[in-house]
C-alpha positions as CSV (number, residue, x, y, z in Angstrom):
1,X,0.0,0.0,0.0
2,X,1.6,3.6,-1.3
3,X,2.7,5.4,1.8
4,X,0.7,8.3,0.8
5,X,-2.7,6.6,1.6
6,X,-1.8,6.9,5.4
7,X,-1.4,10.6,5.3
8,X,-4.8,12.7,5.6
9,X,-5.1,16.2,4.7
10,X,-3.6,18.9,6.6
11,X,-6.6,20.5,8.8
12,X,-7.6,23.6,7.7
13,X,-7.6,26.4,10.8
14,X,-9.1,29.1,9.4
15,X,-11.6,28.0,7.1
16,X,-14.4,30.0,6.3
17,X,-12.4,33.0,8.1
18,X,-11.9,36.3,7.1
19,X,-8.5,37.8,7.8
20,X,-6.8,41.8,7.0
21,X,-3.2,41.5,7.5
22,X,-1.7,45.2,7.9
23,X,1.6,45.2,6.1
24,X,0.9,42.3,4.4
25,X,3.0,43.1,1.1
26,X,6.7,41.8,2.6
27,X,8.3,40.3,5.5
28,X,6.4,38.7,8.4
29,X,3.1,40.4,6.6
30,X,3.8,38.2,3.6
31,X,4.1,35.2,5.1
32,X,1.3,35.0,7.6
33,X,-1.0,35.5,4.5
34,X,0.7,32.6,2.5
35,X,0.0,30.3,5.8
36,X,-3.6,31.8,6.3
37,X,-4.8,31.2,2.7
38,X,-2.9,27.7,3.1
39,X,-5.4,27.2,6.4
40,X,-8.6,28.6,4.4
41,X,-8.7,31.7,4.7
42,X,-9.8,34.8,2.5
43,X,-7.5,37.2,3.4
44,X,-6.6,41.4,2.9
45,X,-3.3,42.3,2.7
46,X,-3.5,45.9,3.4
47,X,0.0,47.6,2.9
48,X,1.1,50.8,1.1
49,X,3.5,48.8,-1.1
50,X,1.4,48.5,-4.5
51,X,3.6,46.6,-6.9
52,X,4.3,43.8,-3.8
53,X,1.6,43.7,-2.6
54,X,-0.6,43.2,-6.3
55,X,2.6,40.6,-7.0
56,X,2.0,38.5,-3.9
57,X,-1.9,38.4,-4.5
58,X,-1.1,37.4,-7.8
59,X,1.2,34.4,-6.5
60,X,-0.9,33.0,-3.7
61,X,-4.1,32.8,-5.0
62,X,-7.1,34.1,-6.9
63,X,-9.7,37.5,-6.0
64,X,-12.0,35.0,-4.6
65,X,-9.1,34.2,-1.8
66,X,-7.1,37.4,-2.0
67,X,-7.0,40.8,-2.4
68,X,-4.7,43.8,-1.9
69,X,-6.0,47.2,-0.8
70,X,-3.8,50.2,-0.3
71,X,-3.7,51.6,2.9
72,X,-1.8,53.6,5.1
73,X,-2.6,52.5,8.7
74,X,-1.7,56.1,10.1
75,X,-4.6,57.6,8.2
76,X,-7.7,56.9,9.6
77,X,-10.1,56.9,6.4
78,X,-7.6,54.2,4.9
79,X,-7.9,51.9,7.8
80,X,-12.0,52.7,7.6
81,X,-12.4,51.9,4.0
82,X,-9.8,48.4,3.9
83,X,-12.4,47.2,6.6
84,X,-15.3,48.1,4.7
85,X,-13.4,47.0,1.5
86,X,-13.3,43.9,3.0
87,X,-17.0,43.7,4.4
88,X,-18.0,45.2,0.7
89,X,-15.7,41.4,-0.6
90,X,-15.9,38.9,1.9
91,X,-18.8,39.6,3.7
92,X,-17.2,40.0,7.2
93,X,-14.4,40.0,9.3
94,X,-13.2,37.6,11.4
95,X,-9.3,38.6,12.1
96,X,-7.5,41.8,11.7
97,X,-3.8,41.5,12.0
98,X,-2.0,44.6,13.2
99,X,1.8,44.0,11.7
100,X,2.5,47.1,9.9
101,X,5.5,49.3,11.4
102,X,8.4,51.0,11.1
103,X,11.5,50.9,13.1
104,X,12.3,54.3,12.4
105,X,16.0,56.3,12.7
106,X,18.9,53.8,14.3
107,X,19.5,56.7,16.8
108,X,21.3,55.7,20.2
109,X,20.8,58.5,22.5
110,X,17.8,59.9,23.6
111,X,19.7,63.1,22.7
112,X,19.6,62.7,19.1
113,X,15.4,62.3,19.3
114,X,13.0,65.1,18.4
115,X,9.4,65.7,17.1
116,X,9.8,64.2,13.9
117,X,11.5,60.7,14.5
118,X,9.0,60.2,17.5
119,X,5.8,61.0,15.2
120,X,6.9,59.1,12.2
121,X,7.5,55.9,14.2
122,X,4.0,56.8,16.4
123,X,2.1,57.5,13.8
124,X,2.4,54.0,12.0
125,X,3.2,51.3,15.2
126,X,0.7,53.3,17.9
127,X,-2.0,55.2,16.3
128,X,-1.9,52.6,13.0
129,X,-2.7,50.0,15.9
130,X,-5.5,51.9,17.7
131,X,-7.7,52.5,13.9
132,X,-6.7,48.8,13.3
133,X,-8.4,47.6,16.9
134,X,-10.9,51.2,16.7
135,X,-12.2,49.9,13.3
136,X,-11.8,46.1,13.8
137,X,-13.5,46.2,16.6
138,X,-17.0,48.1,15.0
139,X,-17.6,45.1,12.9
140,X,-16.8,43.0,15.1
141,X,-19.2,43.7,18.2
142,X,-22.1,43.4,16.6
143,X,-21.0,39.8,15.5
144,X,-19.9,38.9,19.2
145,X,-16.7,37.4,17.8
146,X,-13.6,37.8,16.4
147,X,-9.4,38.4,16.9
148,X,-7.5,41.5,16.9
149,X,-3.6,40.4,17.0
150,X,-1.1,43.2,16.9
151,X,2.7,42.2,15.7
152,X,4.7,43.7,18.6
153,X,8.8,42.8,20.1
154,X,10.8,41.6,22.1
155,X,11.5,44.8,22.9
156,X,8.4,45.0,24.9
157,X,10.2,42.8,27.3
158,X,14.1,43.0,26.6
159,X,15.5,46.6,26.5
160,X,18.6,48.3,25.2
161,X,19.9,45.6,22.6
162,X,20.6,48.0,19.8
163,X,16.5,48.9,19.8
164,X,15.9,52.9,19.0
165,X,14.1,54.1,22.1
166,X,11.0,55.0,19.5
167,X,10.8,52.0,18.2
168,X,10.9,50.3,21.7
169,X,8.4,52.6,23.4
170,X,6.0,52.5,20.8
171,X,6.1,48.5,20.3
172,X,5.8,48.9,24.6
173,X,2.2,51.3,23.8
174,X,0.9,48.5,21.7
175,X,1.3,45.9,24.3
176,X,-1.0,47.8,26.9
177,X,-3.0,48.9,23.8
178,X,-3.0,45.2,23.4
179,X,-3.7,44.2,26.6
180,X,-6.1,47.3,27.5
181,X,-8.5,46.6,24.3
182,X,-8.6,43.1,25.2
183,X,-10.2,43.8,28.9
184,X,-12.8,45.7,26.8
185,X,-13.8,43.7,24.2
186,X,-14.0,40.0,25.8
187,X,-17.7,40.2,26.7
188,X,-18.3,40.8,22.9
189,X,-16.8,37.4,22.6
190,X,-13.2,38.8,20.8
191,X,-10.2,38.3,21.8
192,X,-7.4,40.6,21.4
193,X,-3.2,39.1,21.9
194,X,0.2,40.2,20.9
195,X,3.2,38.4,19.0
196,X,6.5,39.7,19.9
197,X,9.3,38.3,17.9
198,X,13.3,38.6,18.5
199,X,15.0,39.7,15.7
200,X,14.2,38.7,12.3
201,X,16.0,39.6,9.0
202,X,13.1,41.2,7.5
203,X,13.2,44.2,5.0
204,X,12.2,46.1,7.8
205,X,15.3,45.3,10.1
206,X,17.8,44.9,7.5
207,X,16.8,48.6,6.2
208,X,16.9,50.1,9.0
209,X,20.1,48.9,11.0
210,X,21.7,49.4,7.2
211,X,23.3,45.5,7.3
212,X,23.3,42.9,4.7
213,X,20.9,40.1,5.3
214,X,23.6,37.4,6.0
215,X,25.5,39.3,8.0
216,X,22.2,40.2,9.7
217,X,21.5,36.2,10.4
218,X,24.7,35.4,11.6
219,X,24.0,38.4,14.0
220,X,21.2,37.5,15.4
221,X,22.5,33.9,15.5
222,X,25.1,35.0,17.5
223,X,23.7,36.6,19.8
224,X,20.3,34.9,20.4
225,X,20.6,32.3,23.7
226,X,18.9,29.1,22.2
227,X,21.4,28.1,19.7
228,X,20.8,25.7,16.8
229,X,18.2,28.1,15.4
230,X,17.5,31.0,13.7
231,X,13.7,33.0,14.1
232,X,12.5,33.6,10.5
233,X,8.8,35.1,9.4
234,X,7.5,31.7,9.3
235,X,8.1,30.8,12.9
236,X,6.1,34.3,13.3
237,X,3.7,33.1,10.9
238,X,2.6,29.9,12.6
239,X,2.7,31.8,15.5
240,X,0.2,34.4,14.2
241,X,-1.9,31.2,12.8
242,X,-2.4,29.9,16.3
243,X,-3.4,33.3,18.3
244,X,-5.8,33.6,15.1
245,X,-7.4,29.7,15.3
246,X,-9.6,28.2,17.3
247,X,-6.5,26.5,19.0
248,X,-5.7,28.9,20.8
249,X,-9.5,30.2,21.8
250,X,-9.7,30.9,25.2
251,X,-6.4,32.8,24.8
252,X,-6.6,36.6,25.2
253,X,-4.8,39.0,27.0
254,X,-1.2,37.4,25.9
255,X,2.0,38.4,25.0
256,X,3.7,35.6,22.9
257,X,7.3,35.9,22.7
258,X,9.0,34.2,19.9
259,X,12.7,34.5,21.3
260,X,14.3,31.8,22.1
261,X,15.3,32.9,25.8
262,X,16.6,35.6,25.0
263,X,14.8,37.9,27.5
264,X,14.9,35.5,29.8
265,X,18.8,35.9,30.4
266,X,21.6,37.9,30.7
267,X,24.6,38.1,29.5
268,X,26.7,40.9,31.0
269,X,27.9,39.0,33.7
270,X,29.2,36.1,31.9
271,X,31.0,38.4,28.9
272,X,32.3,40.9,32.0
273,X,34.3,37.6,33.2
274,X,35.9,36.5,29.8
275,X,37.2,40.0,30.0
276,X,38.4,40.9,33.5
277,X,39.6,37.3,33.5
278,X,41.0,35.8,30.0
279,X,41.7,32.3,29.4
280,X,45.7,31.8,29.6
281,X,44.9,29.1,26.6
């Protein structure tokens, strides 16, 4: 008997679901809505990348699975008419995925900060997230159901580690966002979570700390604490599938951390030895 008639289909999570995923176009965007479409789902990738984000509809599946809408999650009236875009398509909305952001200016010192690095990182991770939940959360009341996720960081638990103090603080304001929306909305029946990944070589990272991507990964490699493995946007991805499935339904209120330890650990101590104290080897 051929081996493959003991393997059954892979289980579908998120059929007959209706997912936007904010940022969608590239990065851990793009590959949470290859996995969701995988899982059943009709999914919006909402982004305000055009050409990738029309490319990737085109390569994962047809208008009756996927569509790109423009949006810019800072405006308001964008985030209002990708919902309603999606209501007008689909019907309803089941998930909205909160994952656009920016890390904004690699600046070290709070010195070097002023109005305009801290609005254009605000304006997309904070106020992008609140219309995401704000207009999320108006279609979803009346249906007594639904998930809001928002993509978040390590940073929100881990601090200094090469993170500008914009980009930390305003992943930090989604968490309670996060956490805050979630106390609200669980007698409508809709739960609200976080994913916070470590670092990941995404356009977004790679861009903004101005490194190649290899040189990126063996970064990141080196100085994550669980060793033998590298984070990547699909670990994010499955990550993102479960807070969004009915596997993880009586989960709300969470901040998953994809990091391999690493906030869990430090190493000061141990590097302040090797140096004060060097091998005579």
């Amino acid at each position: 008997m051929a081996n493959s008639s003991f393997q059954s289909p892979i289980a579908k999570k998120l059929e007959g679901k209706v997912a936007i995923i904010t940022g969608g176009a590239s990065g851990i965007g793009a590959a949470t809505a290859r996995l969701f479409v995988q899982h059943g789902a009709k999914v919006v990738i909402a982004d305000i990348q055009n050409d990738l984000g029309n490319s990737l509809v085109k390569q994962i599946g047809t208008e009756q699975t996927i569509i790109y809408v423009h949006c810019n999650v800072s405006i308001e009236s964008d985030v209002k008419n990708v919902v309603d875009a999606t209501i007008a398509k689909f019907g309803k909305l089941d998930i909205m995925c909160s994952n656009a952001g920016v890390l904004g200016k690699p600046i070290s010192s709070i010195l070097d900060v002023d109005h305009d690095i801290i609005k254009d990182v605000f304006d997309v991770n904070v106020v992008g997230a609140f219309f995401c939940a704000k207009h999320a959360a108006r279609v979803m009341i009346p249906n007594k159901k639904g998930v809001i996720l928002f993509t978040a960081s390590a940073s929100t638990v881990v601090f200094g580690a090469g993170v500008p103090h914009t980009y930390a603080s305003s992943k930090t304001a989604v968490l309670g966002l996060s956490t805050n929306v979630g106390v609200e909305l669980g007698k409508y029946g809709i739960r609200v979570n976080c994913v916070s990944p470590y670092y990941i070589s995404t356009p977004l990272v790679v861009n903004g700390f101005g490194v190649e991507e290899q040189k990126a990964d063996k970064w990141f490699e080196e100085g994550g604490n669980l060793k033998g493995a590298l984070l990547d946007e699909q670990d994010v991805a499955n990550a993102m599938l479960y807070l969004t499935s009915d596997d993880s339904k009586y989960v709300s209120g969470h901040n998953l951390i994809l990091d391999g330890g690493f906030s869990t650990t430090n190493v000061a101590i141990t590097e302040a030895y090797k140096k004060l104290f060097p091998s005579n080897d």
